[in-house]
C-alpha angles and dihedrals in degrees: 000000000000116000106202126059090240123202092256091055090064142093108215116148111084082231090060083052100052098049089057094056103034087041107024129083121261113229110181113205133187091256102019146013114243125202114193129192130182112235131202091245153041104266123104113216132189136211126187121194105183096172130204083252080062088066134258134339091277091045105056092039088049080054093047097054091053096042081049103050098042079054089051091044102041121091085243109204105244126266109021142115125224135196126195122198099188118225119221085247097057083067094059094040123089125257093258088052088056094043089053093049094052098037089050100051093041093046090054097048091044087054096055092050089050096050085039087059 
């Protein structure tokens, strides 16, 4: 497991952004909306959108790093992108919450690419 959230690993380019969400699949969890996209090849890439409507700077960076770190920390499935939009609970909720949302929406939406193919 790598233990950085290396440049490659991110989702940066507002069209990259907009493909996700007009072409990916929308997952709602209890803390966070999740959009997933297959991708060519390999590589798992994340996207985080922590809007104004989130809260301040502090906050939405506060929201970043945890989304960050459960996404470094998570077995991702190969070759998506995913994009998170943070909801105000997630940052109330404890780590392995947030672990659980995000595992659970990824991991279903994983599961439907692999029995389509």
């Amino acid at each position: 497991m790598d233990q950085r959230f290396r440049a490659g690993s991110h989702i940066r380019r507002r069209p990259e952004f907009q493909l996700v969400y007009e072409t990916g699949a929308r997952l709602h969890g209890r803390l966070m909306t999740v959009f997933v996209l297959p991708r060519g090849d390999s590589r798992t890439r994340l996207g985080i959108a922590a809007t104004k409507k989130l809260g301040g700077a502090v906050v939405r960076n506060r929201a970043k790093r945890l989304l960050r770190e459960v996404f470094r920390q998570h077995a991702n499935p190969p070759g998506l992108d995913i994009v998170v939009v943070p909801r105000a609970a997630l940052l109330d909720a404890p780590i392995a919450a947030i672990e659980s949302d995000y595992a659970s929406c990824v991991d279903r939406r994983a599961r439907r690419t692999r029995s389509a193919s």
